[in-house]
C-alpha angles and dihedrals in degrees: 000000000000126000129192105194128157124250098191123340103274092035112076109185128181118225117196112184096201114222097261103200090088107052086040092069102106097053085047097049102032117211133272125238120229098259090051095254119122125238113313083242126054100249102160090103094055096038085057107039081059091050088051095063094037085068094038094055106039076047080064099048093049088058102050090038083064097042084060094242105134097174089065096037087057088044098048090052095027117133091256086061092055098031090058092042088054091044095049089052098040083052085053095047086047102046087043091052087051095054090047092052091040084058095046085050087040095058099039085056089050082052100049090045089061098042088052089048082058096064130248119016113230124221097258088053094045076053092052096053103042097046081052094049086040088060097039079064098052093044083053097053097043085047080061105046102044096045081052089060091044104037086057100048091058101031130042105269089250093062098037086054094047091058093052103051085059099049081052102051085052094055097046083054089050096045087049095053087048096045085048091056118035117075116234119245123286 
């Protein structure tokens, strides 16, 4: 849909608001991993809560584009429209990615507490857990990286930085209370 609309009266600018459901496709239909399994984290709400206001506010554009109010129509569709829509959806994926590793190290300290209850821990089982808690902490590290990268391509690096070192105070307070607490192997 093109739309001629006037920005000031010796300016004359054409805006033209794209049908978007084509180029959305990849957020609606997320993609498949090699191996034909989905995303290790359930990530279809989010996907499509994005997608939503996608729609709304290009919705919104279309109306005040046709209300020839081309102020509102570039508002409604700026970059600081689209950057906080990503970010509030990258802050979604991330938080999301930090509950599913903090279950997988939920349930590898359940195992280990029962394995300690059971009396001493043999040297396949030591094995067990520490390749498990080696690869908590790689799943950690590469969380981190890759929401980095994706974090500063969408926020300015400040901010991006701010958040994480949140995310990683948080994470030093949670690692404490655990180390306080678990015995070490006997």
């Amino acid at each position: 849909m093109a739309r001629s609309v006037s920005l000031a009266s010796e300016h004359h600018v054409s805006l033209e608001i794209p049908e978007l459901g084509p180029y959305l496709g990849r957020l609606v239909a997320p993609p498949v991993i090699e191996t034909g399994q989905r995303h290790w984290i359930p990530l279809e709400d989010i996907r499509y809560e994005l997608v939503t206001e996608v729609f709304v506010r290009s919705g919104e554009a279309r109306e005040w584009c046709a209300a020839d109010d081309p102020d509102l129509t570039i508002a409604t569709l700026g970059r600081s429209v689209w950057l906080g829509l990503w970010e509030r959806a990258l802050t979604a994926v991330s938080q999301r990615a930090s509950q599913a590793i903090n279950a997988r190290l939920g349930n590898g300290i359940l195992a280990y507490a029962d394995a300690y209850k059971a009396g001493p821990i043999s040297d396949a089982a030591a094995k067990t857990f520490l390749d498990e808690a080696l690869a908590i902490e790689d799943a950690e590290a590469k969380l981190r990286r890759d929401y980095a990268a994706k974090l500063t391509a969408a926020i300015p690096a400040a901010k991006a930085a701010r958040y994480l070192q949140i995310e990683s105070k948080i994470r030093a307070v949670i690692r404490y209370e655990l180390a306080a607490n678990i015995p070490l192997v006997k």
